[in-house]
N, C-alpha and C positions, 0 to 999 in steps of 0.2 A: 538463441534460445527464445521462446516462444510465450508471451507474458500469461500469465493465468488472473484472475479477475475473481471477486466474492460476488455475491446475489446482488451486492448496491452497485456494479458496474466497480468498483475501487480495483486498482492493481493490486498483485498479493508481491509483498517482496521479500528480501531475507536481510538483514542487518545491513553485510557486506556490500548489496548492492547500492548505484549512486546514479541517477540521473542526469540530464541538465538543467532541471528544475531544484536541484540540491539550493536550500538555504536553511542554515546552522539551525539550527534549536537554541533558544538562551539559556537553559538551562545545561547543558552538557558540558562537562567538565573538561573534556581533550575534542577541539574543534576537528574532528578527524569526517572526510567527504566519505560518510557511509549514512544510509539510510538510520541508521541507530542513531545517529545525530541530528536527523533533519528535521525540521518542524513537520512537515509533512507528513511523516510516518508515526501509524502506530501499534507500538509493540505492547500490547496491556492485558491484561484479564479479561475484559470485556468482551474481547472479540474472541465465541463463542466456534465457531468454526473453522478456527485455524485451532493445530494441537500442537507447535511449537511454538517456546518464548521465543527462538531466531526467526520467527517469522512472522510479520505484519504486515498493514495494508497501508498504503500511499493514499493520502487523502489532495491531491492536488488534482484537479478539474481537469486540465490536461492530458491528466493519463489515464482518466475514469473513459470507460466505454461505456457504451448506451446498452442499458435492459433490457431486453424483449418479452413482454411477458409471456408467459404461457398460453393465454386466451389468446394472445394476438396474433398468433404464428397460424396459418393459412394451409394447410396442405395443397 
């Protein structure tokens, strides 16, 4: 499967999924290796361009890809 990425370069994931950059969240109550638990990810209101709660974005630097802007792409 093929990663999909938001306008800040972040990976878009789904709960279920689990990396090998997974480490726990302190707050989670069943240490279970899914993105819904991982410090990493996030599942919140705020993120305005995703339209499901099973779906957030990975914030860990490793799996962020580079922007390109608009202006900078060349024909």
């Amino acid at each position: 499967m093929e990663n999909s990425y938001d306008n800040n370069g972040f990976m878009i994931v789904r709960e279920n999924y689990c990396c090998d950059h997974f480490e726990p969240d302190e707050g989670a109550l069943v240490p279970m290796k899914e993105c819904w638990c991982c410090k990493w990810a996030r599942f919140d209101a705020e993120i305005h361009e995703l339209n499901s709660k099973s779906v957030g974005i990975c914030q860990y630097e490793g799996n962020r890809c580079e922007v390109v802007e608009s202006s900078e792409v060349s024909l």
